[in-house]
N, C-alpha and C positions, 0 to 999 in steps of 0.2 A: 817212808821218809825217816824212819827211826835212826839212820843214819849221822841226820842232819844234827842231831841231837846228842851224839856221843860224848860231846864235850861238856857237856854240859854239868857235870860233878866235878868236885874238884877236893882232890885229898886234905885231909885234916893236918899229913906229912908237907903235905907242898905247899901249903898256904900258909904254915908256920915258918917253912925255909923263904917264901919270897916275903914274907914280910919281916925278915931276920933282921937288929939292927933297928929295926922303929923301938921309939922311947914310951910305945903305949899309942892307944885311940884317943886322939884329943877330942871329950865330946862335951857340947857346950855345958857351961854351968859345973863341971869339976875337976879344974885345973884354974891354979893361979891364973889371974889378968896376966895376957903378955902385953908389953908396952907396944903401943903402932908404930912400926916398923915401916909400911907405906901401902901404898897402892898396887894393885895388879889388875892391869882391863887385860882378859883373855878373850882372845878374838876362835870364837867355835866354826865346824864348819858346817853346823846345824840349829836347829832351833831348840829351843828347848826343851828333847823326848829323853824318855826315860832311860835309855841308856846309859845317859850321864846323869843321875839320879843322885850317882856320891857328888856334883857338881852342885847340883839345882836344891838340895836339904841342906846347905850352907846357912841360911838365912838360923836354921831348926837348932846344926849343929855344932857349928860353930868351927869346922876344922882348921881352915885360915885362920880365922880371928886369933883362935890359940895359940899362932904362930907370928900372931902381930902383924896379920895383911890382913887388907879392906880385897875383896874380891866382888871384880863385875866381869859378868860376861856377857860378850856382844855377837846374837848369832848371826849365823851365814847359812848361805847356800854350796859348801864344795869347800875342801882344802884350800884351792885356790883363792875362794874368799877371805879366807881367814889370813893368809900371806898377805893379801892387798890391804887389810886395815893394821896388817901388822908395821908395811913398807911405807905405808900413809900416816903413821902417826898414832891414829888411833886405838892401839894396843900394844901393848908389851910386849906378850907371848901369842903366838899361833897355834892352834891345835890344828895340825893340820894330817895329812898323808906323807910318804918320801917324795911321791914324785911330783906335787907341787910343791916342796922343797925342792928337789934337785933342779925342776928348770927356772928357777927362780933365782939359782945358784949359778945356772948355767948363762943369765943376762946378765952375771957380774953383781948380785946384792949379796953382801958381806952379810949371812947370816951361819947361826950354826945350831944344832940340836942339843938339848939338855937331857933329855927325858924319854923314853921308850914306852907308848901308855896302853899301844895294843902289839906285843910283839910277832904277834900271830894272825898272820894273813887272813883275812874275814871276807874277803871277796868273792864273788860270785858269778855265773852267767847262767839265768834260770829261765826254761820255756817247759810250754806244757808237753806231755807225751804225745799226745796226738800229733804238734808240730814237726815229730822225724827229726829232729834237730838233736844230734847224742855227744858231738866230740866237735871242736873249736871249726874245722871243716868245714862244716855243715852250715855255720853262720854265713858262708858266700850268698850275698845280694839278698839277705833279710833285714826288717827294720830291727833295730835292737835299743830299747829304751836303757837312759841313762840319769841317775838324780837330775843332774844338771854336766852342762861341758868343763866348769870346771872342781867335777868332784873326782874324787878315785874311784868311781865304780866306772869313767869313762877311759881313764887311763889305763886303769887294771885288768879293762875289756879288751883294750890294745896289746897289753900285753897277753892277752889270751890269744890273739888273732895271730900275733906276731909267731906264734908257736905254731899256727897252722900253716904259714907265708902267708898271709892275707895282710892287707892294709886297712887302714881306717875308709877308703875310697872304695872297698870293696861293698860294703856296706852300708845301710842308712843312719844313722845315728840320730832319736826322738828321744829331746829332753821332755822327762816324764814327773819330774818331781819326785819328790819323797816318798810318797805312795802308789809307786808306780808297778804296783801289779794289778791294779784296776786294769789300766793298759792291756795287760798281755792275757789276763781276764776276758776282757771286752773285745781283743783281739787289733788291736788297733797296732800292737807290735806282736813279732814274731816270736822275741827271748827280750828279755830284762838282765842290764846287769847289777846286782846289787850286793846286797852281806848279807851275812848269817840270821844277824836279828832281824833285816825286811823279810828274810824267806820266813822266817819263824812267825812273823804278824800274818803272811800270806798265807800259810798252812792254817794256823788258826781261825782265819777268817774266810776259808775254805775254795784256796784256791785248787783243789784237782790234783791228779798223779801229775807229778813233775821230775823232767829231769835235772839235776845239778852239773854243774860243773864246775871245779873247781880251782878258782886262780893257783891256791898254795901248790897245787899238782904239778905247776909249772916255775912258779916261783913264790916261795915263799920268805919272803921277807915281812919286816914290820906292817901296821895298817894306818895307826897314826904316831906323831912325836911330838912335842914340844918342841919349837924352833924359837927364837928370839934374834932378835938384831944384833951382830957380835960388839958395836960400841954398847948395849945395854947389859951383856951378858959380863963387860971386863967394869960397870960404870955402879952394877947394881947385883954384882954376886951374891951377898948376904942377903936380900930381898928375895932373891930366885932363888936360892937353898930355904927359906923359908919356906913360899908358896911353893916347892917340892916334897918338901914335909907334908904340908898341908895335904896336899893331893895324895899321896903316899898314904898318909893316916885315914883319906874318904875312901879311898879304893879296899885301903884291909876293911876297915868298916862295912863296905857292901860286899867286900868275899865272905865276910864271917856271918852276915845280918843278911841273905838276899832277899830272906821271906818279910822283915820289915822294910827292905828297901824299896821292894814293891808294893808296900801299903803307903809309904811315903811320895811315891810317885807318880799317884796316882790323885795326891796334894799339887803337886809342883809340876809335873811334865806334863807338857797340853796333849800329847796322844796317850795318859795315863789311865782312861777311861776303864780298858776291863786289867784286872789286878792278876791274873791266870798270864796276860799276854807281859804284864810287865815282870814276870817272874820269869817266864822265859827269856824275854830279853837281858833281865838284868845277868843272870848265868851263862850267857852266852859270853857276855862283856866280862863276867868274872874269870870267864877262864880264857877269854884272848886277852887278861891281862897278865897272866905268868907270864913269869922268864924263860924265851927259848933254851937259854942254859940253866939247866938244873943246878940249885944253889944257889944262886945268882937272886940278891935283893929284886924286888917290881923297880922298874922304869930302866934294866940293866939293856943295853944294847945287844942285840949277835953282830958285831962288828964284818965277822965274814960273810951275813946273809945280804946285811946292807949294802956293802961291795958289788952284791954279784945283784942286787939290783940297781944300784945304779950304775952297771955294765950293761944289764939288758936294757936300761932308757937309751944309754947312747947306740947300742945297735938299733932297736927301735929306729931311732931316730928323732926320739921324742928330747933327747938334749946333744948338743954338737962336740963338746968339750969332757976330755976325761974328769971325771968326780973321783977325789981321792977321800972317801968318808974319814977317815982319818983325821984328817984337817979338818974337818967341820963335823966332827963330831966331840961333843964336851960335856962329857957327863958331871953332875953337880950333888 
């Protein structure tokens, strides 16, 4: 599985080009008071694990603050949660996936994308070797656990399927939670679909020869965005260029720091427990935050990958209506 792990370095070259343009790591305690500027409730589509580690050491670091935002984050279960407290009021910004943006876009809510935070497809569909299960095919009339129905590891399964002619009705689909290779462990599913950093907890934690398969093989676009409500995005520009900084400065900070990022998150992230698992994670997350275009500042969009995904939801059939990213995409 040494494979899985290839990404996992990340050039001294590249990480000085994607963070090209930041005015320095805002870290607390040495940088003039910035005046407060406002609020940001960030709706996640998780709870609070180490992966977002440059999120959760805010309290430590102070990256927002620097930037004159109060940051809270409220988590969830799936992209799609994070869009529903986004649509409800209850936050500002969504951390979500594209394809609970696009169909979200697809029921007519006037939203648009700021921000690019994983550009680089992290998806997965993972079963043991034993289960004969090698290439998208092979999943006909097997259970296949998923975080939940409405995360991206359910969507980006579909999109797997869809590569093979299979539909979602071809197979079972068992919400498994977050930790859902106990499951396919226990054998209670036949494949799991998940990301980078679940396979890398399950190898650790000893899950067995497995096969991978991998969504970006088929499509690779983004894994999550920043989306906002497009009246908040024209009401409260200067506030969101803010807490995009902010974010921008926590993200260089855990590509330059992973080895403290993972002692720190094992303070702050409730699955922080052994500090080996959160150094893995956190390098996986560092290097699906580069920019698919080389050059190209962190949070930059691939405008052409995002197209030609949300061309495959409407073939899917997972949205009815053409999505012109274009339109709904606003970089900040």
């Amino acid at each position: 599985m040494q494979a899985s792990f290839q990404t996992l370095s990340i050039s001294r070259r590249s990480l000085l080009g994607a963070c090209a343009g930041l005015s320095g790591l805002a870290m607390a305690g040495t940088s003039m008071a910035t005046p407060v500027q406002g609020r940001i409730r960030l709706a996640g589509w998780s709870k609070p694990i180490s992966e977002i580690t440059n999120l959760l050491v805010e309290p430590e670091k102070g990256f927002f603050k620097s930037q004159g935002v109060e940051l809270t984050y409220l988590p969830g279960a799936g992209g799609g949660d994070a869009i529903r407290n986004l649509l409800s009021g209850q936050a500002d910004v969504a951390f979500t996936d594209p394809g609970s943006f696009f169909m979200a876009l697809d029921k007519g809510e006037k939203l648009v994308a700021i921000y690019d935070i994983y550009p680089q497809n992290v998806f997965n569909v993972v079963s043991l070797k034993s289960s004969g299960i090698h290439k998208p095919a092979d999943l006909k009339g097997k259970k296949i656990g998923v975080y939940s129905l409405a995360s991206g590891t359910r969507q980006n399964l579909l999109v797997m399927l869809h590569q093979a002619g299979l539909k979602e009705s071809d197979v079972t689909i068992v919400v498994t939670g977050l930790l859902n290779f106990a499951p396919l462990m226990q054998g209670q599913v036949d494949a799991t679909a998940a990301t980078d950093t679940g396979l890398a907890v399950g190898l650790r934690k000893g899950i067995g020869e497995v096969d991978v398969m991998q969504v970006s093989d088929h499509l690779n676009m983004s894994s999550d965005m920043f989306v906002v409500r497009e009246e908040v995005f024209q009401q409260k520009k200067e506030l969101l260029k803010a807490f995009l900084k902010g974010y921008r400065d926590s993200a260089a900070w855990m590509m330059a720091n992973p080895e403290d990022a993972s002692v720190l998150a094992s303070k702050y992230a409730i699955d922080g427990t052994r500090r080996d698992i959160n150094l893995d994670v956190i390098r996986l997350r560092n290097a699906a935050s580069m920019p698919a275009l080389k050059g190209q500042p962190l949070g930059s969009f691939d405008m052409a990958a995002l197209q030609k995904g949300a061309d495959a939801y409407r073939a899917l059939g997972m949205v009815q209506r053409q999505i012109k990213v274009a339109d709904v995409v606003r970089p900040l």
